[in-house]
PDB file of N, CA, C and O in Angstrom:
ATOM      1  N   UNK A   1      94.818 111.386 112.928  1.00  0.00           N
ATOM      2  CA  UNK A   1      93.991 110.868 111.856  1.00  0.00           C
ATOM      3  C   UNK A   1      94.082 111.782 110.627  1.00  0.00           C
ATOM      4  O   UNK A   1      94.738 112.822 110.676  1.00  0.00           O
ATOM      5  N   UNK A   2      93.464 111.418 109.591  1.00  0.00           N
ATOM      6  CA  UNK A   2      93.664 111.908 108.371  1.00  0.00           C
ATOM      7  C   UNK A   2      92.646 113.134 108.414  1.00  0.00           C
ATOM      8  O   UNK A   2      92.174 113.230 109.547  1.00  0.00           O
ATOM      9  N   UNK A   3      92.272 113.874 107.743  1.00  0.00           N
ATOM     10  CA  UNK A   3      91.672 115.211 107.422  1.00  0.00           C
ATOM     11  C   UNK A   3      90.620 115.082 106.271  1.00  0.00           C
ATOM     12  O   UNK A   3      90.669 115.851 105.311  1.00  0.00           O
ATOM     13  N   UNK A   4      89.446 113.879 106.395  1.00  0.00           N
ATOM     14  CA  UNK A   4      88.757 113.511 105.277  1.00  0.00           C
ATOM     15  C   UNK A   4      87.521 114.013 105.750  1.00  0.00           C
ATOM     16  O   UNK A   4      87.243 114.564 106.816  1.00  0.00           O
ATOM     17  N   UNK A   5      86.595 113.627 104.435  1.00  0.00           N
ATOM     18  CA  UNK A   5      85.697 114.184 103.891  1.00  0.00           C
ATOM     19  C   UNK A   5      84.604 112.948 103.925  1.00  0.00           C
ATOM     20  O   UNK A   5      83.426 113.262 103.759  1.00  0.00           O
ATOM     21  N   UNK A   6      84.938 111.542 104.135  1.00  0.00           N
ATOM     22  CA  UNK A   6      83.682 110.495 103.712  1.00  0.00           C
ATOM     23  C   UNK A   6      82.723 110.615 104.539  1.00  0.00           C
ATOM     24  O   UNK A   6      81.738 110.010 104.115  1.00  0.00           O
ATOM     25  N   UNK A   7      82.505 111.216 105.732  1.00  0.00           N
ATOM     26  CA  UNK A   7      81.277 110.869 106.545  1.00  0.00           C
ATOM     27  C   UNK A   7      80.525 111.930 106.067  1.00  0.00           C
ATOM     28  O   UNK A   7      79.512 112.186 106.718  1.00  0.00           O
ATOM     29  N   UNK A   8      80.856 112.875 104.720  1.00  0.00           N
ATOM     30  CA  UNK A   8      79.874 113.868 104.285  1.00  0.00           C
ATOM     31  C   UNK A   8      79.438 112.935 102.739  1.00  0.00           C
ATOM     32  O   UNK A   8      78.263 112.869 102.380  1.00  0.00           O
ATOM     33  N   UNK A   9      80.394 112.371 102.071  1.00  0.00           N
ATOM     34  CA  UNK A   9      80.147 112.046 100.336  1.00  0.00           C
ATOM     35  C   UNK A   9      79.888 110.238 100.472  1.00  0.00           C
ATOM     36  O   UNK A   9      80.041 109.606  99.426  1.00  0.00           O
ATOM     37  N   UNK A  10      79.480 109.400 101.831  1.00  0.00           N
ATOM     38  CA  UNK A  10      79.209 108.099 102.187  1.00  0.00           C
ATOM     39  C   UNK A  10      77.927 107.899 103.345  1.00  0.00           C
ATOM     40  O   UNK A  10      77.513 108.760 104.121  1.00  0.00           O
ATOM     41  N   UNK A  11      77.571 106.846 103.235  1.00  0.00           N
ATOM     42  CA  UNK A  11      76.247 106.644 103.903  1.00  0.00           C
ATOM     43  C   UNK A  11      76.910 104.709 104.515  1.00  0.00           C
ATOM     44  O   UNK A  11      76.877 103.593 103.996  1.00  0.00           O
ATOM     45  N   UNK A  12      77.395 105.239 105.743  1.00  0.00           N
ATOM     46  CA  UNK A  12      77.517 103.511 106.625  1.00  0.00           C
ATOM     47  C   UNK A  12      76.883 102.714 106.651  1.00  0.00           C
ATOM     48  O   UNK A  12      75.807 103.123 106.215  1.00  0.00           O
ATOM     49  N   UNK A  13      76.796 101.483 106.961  1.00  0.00           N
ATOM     50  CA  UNK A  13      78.134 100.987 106.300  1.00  0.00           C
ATOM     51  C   UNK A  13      77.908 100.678 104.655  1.00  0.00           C
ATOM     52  O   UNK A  13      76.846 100.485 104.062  1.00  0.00           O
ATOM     53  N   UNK A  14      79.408 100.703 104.086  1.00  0.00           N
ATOM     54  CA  UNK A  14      79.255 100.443 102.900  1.00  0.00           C
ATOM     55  C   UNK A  14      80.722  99.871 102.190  1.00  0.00           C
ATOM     56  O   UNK A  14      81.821  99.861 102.744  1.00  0.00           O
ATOM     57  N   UNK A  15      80.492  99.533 101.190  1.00  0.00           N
ATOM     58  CA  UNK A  15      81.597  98.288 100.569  1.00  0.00           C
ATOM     59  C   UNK A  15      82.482  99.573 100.265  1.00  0.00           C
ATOM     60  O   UNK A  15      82.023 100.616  99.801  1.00  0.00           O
ATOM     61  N   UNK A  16      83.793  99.356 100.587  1.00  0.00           N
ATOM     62  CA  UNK A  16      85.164 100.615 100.018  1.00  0.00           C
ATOM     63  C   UNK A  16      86.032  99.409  99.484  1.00  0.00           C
ATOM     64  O   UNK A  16      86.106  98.377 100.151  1.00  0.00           O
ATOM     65  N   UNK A  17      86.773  99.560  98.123  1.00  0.00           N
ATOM     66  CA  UNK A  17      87.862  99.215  97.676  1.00  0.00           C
ATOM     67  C   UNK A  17      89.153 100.241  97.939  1.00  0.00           C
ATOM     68  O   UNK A  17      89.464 101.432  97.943  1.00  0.00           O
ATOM     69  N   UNK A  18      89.751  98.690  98.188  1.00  0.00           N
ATOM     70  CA  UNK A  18      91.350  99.854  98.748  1.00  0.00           C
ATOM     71  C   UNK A  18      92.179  98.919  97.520  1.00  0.00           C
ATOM     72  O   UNK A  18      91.819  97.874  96.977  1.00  0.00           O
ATOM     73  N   UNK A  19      93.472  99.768  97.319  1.00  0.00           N
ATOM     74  CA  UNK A  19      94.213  98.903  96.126  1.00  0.00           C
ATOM     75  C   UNK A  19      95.321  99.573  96.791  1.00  0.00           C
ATOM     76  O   UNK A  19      95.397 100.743  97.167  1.00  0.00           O
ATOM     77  N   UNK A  20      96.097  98.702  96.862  1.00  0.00           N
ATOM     78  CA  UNK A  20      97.369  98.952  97.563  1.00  0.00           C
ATOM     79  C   UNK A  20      98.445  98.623  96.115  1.00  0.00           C
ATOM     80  O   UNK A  20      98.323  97.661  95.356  1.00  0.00           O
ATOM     81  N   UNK A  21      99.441  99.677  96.030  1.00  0.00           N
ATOM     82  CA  UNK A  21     100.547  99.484  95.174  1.00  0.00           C
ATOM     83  C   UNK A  21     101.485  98.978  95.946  1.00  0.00           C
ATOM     84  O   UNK A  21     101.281  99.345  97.103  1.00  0.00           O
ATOM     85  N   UNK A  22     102.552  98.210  95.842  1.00  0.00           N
ATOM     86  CA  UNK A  22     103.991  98.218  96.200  1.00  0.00           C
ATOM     87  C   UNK A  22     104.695  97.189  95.782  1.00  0.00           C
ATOM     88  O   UNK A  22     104.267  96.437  94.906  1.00  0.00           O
ATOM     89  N   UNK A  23     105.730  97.051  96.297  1.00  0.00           N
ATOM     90  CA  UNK A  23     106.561  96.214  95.492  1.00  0.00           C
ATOM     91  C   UNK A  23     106.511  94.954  95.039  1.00  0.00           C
ATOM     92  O   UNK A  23     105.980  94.185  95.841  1.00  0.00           O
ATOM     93  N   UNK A  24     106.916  94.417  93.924  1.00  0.00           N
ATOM     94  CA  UNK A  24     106.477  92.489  93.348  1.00  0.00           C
ATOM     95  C   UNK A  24     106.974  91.795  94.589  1.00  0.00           C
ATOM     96  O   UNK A  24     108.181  91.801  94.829  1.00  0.00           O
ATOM     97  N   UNK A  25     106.102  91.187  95.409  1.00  0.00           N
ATOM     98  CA  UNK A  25     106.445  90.135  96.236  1.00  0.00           C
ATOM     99  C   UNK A  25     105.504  88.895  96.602  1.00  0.00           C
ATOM    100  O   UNK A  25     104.373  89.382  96.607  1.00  0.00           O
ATOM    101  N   UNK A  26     105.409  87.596  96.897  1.00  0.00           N
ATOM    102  CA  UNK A  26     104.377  86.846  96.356  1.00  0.00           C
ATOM    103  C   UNK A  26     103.833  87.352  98.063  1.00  0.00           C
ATOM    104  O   UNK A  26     102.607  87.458  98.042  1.00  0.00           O
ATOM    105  N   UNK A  27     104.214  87.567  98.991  1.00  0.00           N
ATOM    106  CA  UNK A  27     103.450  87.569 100.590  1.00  0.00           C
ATOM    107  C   UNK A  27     102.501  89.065 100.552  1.00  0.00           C
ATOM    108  O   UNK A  27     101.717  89.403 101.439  1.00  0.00           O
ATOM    109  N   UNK A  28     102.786  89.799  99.351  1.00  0.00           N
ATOM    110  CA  UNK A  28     102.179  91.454  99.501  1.00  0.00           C
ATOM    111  C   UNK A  28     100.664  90.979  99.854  1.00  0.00           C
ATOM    112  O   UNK A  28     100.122  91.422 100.866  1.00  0.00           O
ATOM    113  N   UNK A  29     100.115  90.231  99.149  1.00  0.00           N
ATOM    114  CA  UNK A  29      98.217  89.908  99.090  1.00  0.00           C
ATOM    115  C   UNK A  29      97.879  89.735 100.636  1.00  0.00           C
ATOM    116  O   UNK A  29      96.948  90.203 101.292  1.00  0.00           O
ATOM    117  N   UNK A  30      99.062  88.814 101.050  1.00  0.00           N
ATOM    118  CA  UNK A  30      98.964  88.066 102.674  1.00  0.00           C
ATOM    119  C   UNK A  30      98.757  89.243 103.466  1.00  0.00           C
ATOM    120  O   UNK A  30      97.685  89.290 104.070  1.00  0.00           O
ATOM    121  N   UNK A  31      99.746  90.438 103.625  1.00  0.00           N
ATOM    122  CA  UNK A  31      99.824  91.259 104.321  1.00  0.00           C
ATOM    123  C   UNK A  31      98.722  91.903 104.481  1.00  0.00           C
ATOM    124  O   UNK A  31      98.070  92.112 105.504  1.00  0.00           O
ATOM    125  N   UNK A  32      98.446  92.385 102.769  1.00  0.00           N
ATOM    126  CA  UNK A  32      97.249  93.159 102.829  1.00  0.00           C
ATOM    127  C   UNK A  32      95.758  92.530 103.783  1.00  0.00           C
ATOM    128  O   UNK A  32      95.028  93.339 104.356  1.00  0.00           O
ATOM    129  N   UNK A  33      95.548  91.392 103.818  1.00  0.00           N
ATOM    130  CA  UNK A  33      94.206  91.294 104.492  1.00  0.00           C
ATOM    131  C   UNK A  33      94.490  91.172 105.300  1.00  0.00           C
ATOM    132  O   UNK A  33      93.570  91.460 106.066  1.00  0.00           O
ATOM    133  N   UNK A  34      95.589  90.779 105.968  1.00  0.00           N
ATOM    134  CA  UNK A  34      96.604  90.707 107.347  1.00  0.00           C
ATOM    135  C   UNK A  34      96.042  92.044 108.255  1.00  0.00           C
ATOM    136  O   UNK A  34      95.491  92.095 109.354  1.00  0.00           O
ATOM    137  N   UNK A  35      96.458  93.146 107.236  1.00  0.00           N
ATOM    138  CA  UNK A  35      96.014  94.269 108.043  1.00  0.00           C
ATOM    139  C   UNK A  35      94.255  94.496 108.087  1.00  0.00           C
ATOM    140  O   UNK A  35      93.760  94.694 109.197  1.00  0.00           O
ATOM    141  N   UNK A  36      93.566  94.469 107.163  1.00  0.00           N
ATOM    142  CA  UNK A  36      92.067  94.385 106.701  1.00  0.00           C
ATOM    143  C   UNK A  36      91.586  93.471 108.169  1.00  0.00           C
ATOM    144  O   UNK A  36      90.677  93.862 108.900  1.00  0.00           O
ATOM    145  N   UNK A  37      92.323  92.299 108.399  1.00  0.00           N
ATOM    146  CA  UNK A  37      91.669  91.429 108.905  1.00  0.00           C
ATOM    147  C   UNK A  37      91.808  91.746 110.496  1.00  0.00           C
ATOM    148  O   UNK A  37      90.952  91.145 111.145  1.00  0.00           O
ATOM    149  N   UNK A  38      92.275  92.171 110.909  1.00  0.00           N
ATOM    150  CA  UNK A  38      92.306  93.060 112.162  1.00  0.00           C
ATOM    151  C   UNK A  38      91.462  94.420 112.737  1.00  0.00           C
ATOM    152  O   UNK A  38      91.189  94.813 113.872  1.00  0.00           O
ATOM    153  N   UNK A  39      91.231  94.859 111.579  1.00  0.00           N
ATOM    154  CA  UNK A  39      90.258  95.434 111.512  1.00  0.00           C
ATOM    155  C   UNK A  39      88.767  95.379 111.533  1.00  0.00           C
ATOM    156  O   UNK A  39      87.877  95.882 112.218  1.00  0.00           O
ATOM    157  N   UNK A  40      88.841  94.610 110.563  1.00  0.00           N
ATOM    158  CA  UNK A  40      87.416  94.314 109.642  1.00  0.00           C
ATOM    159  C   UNK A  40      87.392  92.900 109.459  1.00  0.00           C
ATOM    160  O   UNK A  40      87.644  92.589 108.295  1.00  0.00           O
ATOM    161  N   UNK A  41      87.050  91.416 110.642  1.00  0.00           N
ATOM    162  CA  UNK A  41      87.070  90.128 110.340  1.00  0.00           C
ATOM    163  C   UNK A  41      86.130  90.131 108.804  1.00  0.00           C
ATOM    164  O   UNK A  41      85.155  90.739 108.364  1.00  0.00           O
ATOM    165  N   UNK A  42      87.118  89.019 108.305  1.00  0.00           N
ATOM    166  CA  UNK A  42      85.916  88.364 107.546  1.00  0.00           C
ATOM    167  C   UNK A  42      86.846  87.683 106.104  1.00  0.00           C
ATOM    168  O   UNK A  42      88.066  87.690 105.940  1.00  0.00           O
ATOM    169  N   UNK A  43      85.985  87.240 105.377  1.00  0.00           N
ATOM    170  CA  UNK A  43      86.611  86.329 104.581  1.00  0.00           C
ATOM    171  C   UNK A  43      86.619  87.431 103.015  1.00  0.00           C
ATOM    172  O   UNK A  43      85.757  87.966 102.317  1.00  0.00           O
ATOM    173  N   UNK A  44      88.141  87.344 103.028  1.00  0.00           N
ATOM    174  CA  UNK A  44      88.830  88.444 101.585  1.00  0.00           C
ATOM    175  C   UNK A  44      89.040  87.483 100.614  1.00  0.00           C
ATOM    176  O   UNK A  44      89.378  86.331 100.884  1.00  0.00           O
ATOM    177  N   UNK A  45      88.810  88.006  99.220  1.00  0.00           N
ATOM    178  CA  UNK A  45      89.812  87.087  98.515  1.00  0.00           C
ATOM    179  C   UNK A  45      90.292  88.563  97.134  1.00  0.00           C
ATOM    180  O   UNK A  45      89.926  88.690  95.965  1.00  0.00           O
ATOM    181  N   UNK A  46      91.057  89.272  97.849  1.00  0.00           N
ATOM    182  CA  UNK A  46      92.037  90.232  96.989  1.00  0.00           C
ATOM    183  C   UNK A  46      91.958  90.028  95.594  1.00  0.00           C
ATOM    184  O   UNK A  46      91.350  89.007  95.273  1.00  0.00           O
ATOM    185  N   UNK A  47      92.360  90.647  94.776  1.00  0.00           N
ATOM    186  CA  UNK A  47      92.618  90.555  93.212  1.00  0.00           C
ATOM    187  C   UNK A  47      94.121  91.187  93.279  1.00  0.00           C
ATOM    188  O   UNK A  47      94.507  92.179  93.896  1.00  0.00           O
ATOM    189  N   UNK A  48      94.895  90.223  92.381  1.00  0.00           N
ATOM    190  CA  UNK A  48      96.179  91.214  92.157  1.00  0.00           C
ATOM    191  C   UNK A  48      96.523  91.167  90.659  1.00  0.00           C
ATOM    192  O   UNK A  48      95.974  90.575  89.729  1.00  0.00           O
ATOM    193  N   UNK A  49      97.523  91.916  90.706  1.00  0.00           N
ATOM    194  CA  UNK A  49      97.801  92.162  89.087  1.00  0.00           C
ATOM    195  C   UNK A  49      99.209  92.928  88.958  1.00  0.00           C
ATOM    196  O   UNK A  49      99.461  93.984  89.540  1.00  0.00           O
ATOM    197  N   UNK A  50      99.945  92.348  88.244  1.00  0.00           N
ATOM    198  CA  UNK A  50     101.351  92.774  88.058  1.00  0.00           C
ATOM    199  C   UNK A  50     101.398  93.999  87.084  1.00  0.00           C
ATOM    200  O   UNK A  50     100.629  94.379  86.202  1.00  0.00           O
ATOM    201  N   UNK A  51     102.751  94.543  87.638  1.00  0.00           N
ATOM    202  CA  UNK A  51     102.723  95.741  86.327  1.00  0.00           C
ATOM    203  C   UNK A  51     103.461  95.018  85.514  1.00  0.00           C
ATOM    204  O   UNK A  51     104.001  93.934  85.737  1.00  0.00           O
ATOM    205  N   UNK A  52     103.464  95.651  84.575  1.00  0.00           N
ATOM    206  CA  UNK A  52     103.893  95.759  82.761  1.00  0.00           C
ATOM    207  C   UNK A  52     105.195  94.964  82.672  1.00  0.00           C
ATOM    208  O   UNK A  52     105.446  94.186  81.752  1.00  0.00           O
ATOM    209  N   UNK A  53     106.236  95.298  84.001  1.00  0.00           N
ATOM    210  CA  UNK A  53     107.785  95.319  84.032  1.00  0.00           C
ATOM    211  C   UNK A  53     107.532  94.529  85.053  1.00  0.00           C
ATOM    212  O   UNK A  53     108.491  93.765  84.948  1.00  0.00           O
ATOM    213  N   UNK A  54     106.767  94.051  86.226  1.00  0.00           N
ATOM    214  CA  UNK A  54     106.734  92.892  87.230  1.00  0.00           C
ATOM    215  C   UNK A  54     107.208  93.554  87.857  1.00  0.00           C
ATOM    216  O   UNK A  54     107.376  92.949  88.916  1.00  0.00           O
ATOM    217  N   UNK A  55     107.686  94.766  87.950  1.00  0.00           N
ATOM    218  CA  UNK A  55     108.606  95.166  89.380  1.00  0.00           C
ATOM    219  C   UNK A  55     107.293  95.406  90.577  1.00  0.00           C
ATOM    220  O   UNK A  55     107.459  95.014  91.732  1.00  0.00           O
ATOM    221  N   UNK A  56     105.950  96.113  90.127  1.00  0.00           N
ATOM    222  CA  UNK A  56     105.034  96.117  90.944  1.00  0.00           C
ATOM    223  C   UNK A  56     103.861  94.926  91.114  1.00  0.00           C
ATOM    224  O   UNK A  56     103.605  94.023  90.317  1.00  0.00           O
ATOM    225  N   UNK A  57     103.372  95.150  92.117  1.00  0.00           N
ATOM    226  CA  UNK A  57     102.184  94.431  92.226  1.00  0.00           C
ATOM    227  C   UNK A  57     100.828  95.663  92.662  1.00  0.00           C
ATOM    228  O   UNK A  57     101.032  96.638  93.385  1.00  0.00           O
ATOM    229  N   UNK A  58      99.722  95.382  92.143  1.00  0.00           N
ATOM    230  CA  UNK A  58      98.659  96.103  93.013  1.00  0.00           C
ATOM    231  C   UNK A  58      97.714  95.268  93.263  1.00  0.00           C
ATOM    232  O   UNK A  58      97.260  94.489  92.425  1.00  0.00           O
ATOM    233  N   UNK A  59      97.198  95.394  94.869  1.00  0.00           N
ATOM    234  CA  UNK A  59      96.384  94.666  95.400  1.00  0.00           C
ATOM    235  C   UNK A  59      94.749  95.122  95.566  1.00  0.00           C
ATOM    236  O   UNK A  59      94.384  95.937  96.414  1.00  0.00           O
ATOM    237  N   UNK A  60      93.883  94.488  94.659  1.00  0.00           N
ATOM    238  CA  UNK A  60      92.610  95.422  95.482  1.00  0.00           C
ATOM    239  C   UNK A  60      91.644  94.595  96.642  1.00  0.00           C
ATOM    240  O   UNK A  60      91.816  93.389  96.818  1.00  0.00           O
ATOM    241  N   UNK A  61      91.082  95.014  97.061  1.00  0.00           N
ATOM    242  CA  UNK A  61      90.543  94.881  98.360  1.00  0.00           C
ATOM    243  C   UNK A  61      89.280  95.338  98.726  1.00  0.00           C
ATOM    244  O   UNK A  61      89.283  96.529  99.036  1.00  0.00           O
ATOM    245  N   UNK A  62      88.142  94.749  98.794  1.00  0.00           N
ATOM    246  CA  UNK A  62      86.715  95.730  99.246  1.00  0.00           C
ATOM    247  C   UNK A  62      86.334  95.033 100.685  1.00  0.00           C
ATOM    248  O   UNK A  62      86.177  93.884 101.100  1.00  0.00           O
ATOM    249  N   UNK A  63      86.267  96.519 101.274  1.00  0.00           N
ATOM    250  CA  UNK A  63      85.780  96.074 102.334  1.00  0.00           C
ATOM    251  C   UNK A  63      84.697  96.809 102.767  1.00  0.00           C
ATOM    252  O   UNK A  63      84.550  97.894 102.203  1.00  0.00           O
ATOM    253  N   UNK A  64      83.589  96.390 103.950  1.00  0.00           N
ATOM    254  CA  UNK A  64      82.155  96.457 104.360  1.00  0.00           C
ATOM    255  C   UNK A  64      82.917  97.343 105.505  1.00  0.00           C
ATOM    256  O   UNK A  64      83.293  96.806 106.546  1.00  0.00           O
ATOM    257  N   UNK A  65      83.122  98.736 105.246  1.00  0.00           N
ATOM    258  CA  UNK A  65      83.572  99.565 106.266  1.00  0.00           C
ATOM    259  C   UNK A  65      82.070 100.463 107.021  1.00  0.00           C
ATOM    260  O   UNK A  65      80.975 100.324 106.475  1.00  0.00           O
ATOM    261  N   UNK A  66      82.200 101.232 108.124  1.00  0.00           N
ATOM    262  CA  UNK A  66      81.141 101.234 109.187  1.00  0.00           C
ATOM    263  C   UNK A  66      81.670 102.482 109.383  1.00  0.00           C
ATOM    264  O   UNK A  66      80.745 102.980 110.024  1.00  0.00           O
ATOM    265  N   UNK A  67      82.424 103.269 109.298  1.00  0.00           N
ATOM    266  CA  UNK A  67      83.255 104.858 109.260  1.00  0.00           C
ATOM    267  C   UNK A  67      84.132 105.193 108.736  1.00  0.00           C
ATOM    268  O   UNK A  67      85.059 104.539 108.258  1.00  0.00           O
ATOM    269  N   UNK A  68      83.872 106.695 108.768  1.00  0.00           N
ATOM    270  CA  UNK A  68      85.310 106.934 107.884  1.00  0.00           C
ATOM    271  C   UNK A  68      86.863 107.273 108.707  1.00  0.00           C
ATOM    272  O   UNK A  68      87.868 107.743 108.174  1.00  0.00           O
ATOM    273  N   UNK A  69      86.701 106.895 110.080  1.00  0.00           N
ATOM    274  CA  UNK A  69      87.781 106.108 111.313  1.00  0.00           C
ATOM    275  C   UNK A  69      88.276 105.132 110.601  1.00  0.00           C
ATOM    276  O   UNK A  69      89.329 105.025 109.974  1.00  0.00           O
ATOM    277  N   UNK A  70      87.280 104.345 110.794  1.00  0.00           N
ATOM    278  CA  UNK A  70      87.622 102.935 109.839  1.00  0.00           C
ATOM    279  C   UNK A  70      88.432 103.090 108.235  1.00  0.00           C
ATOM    280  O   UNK A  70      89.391 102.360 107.985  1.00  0.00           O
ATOM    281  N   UNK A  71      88.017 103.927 107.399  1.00  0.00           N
ATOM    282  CA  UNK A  71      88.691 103.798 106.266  1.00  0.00           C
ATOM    283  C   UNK A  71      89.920 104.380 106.689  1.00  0.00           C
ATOM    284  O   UNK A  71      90.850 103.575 106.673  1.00  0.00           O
ATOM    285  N   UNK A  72      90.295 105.866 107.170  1.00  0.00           N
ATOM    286  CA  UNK A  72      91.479 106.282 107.442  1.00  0.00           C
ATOM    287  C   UNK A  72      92.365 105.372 107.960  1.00  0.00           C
ATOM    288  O   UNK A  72      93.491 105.278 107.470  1.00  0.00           O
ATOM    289  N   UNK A  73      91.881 104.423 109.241  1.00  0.00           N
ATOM    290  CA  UNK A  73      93.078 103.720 109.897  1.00  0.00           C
ATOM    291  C   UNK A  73      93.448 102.779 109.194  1.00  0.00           C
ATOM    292  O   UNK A  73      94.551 102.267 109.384  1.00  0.00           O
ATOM    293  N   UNK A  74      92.449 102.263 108.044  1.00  0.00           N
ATOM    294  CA  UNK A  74      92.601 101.304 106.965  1.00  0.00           C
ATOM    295  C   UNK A  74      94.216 101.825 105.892  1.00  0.00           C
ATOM    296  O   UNK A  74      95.227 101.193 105.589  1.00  0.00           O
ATOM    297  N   UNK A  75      93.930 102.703 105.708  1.00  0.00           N
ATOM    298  CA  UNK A  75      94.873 103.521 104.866  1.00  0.00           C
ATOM    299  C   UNK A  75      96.145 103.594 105.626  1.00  0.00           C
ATOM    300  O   UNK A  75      97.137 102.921 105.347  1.00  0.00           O
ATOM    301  N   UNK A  76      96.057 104.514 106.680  1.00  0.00           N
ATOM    302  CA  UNK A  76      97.259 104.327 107.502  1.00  0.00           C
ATOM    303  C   UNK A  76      98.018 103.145 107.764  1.00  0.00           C
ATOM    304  O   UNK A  76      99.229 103.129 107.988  1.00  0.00           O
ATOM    305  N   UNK A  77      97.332 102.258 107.730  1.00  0.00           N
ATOM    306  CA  UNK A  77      98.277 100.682 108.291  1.00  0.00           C
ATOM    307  C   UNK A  77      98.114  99.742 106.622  1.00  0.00           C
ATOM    308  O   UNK A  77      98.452  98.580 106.394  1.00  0.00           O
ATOM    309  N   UNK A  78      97.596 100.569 105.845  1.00  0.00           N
ATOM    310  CA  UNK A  78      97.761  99.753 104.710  1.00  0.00           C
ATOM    311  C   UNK A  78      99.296 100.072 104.073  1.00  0.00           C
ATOM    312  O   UNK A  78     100.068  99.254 103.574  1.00  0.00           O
ATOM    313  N   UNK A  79      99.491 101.544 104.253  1.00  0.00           N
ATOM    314  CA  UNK A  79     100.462 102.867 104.049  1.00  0.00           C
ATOM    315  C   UNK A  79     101.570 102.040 104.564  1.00  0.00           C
ATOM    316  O   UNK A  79     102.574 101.863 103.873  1.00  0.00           O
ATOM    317  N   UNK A  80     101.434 101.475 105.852  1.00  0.00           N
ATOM    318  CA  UNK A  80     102.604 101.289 106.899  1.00  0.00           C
ATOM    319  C   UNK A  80     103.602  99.717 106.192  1.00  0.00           C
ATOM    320  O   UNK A  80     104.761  99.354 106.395  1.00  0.00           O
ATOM    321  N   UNK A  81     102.565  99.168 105.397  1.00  0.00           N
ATOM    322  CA  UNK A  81     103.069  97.569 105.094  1.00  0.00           C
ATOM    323  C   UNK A  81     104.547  97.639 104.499  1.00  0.00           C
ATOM    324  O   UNK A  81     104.811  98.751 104.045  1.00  0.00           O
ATOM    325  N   UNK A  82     105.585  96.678 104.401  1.00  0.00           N
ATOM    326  CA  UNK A  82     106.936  96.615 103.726  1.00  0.00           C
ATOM    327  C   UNK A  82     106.777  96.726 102.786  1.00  0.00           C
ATOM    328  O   UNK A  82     106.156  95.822 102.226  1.00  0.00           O
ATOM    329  N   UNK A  83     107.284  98.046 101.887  1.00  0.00           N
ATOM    330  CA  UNK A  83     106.895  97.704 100.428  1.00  0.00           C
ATOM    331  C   UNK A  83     106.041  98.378  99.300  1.00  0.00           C
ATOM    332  O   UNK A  83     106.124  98.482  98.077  1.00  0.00           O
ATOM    333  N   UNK A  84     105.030  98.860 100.461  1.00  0.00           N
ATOM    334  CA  UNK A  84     104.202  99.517  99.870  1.00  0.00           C
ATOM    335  C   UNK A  84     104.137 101.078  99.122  1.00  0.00           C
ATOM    336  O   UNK A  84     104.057 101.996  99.939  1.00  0.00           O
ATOM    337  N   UNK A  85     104.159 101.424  97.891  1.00  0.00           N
ATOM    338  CA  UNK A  85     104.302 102.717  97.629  1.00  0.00           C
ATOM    339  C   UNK A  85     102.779 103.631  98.016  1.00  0.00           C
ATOM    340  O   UNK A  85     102.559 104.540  98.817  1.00  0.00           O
ATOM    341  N   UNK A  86     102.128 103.088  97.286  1.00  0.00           N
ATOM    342  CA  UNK A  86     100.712 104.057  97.406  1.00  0.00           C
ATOM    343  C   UNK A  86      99.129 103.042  98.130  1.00  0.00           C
ATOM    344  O   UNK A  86      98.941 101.826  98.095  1.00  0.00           O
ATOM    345  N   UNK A  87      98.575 103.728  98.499  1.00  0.00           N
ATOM    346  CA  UNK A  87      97.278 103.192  98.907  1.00  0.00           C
ATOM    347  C   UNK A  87      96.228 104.109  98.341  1.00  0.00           C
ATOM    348  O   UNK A  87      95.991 105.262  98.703  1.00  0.00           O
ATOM    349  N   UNK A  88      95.656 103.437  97.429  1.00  0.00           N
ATOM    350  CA  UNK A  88      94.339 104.300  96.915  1.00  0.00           C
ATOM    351  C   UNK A  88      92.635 103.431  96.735  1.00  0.00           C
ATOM    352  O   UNK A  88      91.654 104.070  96.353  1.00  0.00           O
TER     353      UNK A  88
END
């Protein structure tokens, strides 16, 4: 697991936005709750937004997380998707 800090600077459960960067593809949004939704059921509806040049996409995402287990493994398998450069 990751080496974080939220179960000291967060109070459970509570809404976290994740925004996933990676590459322009129209299935990136799919993936993203793909992974969210295995996690964390429930009904997403993402925001995306192209960069400047279209080569990227970034996806954001809030979710009703319950630990900071939960956000790390969120990150990790958000990290893991085809494509993806950054998860923040």
């Amino acid at each position: 697991m990751l080496d974080t800090k939220f179960h000291e600077l967060m109070e459970f459960p509570a809404a976290f936005p994740f925004k996933v960067v990676g590459d322009a593809r129209g299935t990136l949004a799919d993936d993203v709750v793909a992974v969210v939704q295995r996690h964390v059921p429930g009904d997403y509806i993402p925001t995306t937004r192209e960069s400047s040049k279209g080569t990227y996409n970034s996806i954001t995402i809030k979710v009703m997380v319950d630990s900071k287990e939960q956000i790390e493994t969120l990150y990790i398998e958000l990290a893991a998707i085809v494509g993806v450069k950054r998860v923040l």
